[in-house]
TORKOL-4160 file (C-alpha; in steps of 0.2 Angstrom, whole numbers, padded with zeros to 4 digits, m for minus):
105
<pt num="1" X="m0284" Y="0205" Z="0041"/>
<pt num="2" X="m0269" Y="0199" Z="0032"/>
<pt num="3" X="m0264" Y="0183" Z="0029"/>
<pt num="4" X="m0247" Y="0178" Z="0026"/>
<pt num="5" X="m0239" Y="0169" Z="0010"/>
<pt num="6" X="m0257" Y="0172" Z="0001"/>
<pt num="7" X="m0258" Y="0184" Z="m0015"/>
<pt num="8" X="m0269" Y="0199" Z="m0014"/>
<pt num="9" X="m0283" Y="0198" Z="m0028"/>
<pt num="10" X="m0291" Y="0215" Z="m0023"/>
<pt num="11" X="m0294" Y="0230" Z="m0034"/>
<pt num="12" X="m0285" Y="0246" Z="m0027"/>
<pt num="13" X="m0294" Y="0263" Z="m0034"/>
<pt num="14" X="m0285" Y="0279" Z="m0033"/>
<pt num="15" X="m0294" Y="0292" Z="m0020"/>
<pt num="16" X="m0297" Y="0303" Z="m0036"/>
<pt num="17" X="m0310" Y="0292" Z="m0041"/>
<pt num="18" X="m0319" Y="0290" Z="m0024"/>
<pt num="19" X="m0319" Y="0310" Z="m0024"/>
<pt num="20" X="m0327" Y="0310" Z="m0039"/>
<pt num="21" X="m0338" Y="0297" Z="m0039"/>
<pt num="22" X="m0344" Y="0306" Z="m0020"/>
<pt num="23" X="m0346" Y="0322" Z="m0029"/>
<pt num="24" X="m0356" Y="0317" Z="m0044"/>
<pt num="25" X="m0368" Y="0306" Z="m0030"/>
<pt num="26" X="m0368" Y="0324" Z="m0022"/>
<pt num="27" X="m0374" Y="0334" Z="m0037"/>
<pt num="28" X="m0385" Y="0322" Z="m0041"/>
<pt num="29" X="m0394" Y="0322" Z="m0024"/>
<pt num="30" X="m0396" Y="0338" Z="m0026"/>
<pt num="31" X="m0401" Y="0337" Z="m0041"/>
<pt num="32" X="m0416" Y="0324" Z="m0035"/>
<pt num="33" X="m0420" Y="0337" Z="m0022"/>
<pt num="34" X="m0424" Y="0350" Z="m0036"/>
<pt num="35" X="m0433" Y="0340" Z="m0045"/>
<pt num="36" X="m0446" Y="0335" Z="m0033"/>
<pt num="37" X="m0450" Y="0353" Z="m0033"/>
<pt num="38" X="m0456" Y="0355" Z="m0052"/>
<pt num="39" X="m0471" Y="0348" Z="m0059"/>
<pt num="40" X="m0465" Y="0340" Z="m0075"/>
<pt num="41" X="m0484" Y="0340" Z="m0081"/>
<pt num="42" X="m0491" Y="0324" Z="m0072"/>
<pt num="43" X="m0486" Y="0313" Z="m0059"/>
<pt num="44" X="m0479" Y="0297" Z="m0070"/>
<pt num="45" X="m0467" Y="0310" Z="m0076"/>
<pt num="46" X="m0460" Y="0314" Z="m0061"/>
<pt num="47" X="m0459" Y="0300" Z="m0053"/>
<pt num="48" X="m0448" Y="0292" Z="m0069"/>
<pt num="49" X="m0437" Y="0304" Z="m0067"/>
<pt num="50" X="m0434" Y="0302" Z="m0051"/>
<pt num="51" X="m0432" Y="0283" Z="m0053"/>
<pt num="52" X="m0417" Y="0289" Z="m0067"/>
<pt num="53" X="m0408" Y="0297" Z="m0056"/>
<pt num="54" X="m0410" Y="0286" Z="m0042"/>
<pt num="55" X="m0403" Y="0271" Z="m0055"/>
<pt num="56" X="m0388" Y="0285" Z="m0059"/>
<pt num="57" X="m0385" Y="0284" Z="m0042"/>
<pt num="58" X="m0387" Y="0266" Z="m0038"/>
<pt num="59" X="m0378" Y="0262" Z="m0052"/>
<pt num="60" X="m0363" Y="0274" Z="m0050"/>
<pt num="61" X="m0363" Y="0266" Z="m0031"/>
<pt num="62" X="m0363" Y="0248" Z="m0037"/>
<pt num="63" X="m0349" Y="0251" Z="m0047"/>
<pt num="64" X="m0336" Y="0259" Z="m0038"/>
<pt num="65" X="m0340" Y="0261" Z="m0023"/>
<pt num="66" X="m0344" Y="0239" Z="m0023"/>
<pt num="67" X="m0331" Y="0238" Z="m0033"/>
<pt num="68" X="m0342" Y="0230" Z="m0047"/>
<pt num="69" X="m0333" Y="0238" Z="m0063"/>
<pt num="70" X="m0319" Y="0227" Z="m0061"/>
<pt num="71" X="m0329" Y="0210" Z="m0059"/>
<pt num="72" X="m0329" Y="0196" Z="m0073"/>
<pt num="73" X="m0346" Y="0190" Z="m0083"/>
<pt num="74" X="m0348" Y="0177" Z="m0073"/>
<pt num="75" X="m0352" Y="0188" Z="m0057"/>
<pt num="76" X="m0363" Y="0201" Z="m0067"/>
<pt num="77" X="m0374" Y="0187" Z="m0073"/>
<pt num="78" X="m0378" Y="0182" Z="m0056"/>
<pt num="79" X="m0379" Y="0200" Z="m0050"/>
<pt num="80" X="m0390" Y="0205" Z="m0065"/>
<pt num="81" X="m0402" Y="0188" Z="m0070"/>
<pt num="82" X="m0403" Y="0182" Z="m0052"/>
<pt num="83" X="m0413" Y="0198" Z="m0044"/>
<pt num="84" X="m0424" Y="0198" Z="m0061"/>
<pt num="85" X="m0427" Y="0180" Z="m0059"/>
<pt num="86" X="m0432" Y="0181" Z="m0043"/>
<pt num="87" X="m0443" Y="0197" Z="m0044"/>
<pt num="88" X="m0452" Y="0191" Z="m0059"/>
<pt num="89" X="m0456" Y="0174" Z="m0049"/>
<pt num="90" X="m0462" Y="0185" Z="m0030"/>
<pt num="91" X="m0474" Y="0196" Z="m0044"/>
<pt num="92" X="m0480" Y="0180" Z="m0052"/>
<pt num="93" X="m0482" Y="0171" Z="m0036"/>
<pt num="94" X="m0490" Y="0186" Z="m0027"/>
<pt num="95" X="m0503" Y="0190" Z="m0044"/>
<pt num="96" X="m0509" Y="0174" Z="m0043"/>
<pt num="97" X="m0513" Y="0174" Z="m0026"/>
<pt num="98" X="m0523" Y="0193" Z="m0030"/>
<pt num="99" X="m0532" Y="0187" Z="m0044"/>
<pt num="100" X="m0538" Y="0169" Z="m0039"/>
<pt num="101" X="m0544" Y="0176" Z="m0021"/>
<pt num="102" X="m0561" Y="0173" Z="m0018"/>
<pt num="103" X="m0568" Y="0184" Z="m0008"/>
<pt num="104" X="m0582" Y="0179" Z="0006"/>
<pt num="105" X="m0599" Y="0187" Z="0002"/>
């Protein structure tokens, strides 16, 4: 919806970098595909390299596609410190709660 007499403050990508962007999520999906299929020696392994890719992804998705890239600090700190603060308090809250139950006998 447009709204007259107001100044657009969007960020305008050319489609060349949505078609890239799309292709390089592509490879690497297929790329995750064939690596669930080798045994990198243990299971830690594999399962770190599938968690770096899926950040490639996530991260190549957050910034273009969300438009991210083009955000000021101010925005990044609360996208980045926000989600950490609030994961480190649901695993604090929730460790407390496993390791001071008392189980009935």
């Amino acid at each position: 919806m447009h709204i007259p007499n107001q100044e657009s403050r969007g960020h305008i990508s050319p489609t060349k970098t949505y078609i890239y962007v799309g292709v390089a999520l592509l490879i690497l999906t297929i790329i995750t595909v064939a690596a669930s299929y080798i045994n990198f020696g243990s299971l830690l392994i594999n399962v770190i390299i599938a968690l770096i890719i899926a950040t490639i992804k996530a991260s190549l998705v957050l910034l273009y596609f969300m438009h991210l890239k083009y955000e000021n600090k101010l925005i990044w700190s609360f996208g980045i410190f926000y989600p950490i603060i609030l994961f480190a308090l649901l695993l604090g809250l929730t460790s407390i709660d496993v390791f001071l139950r008392v189980v009935p006998k």
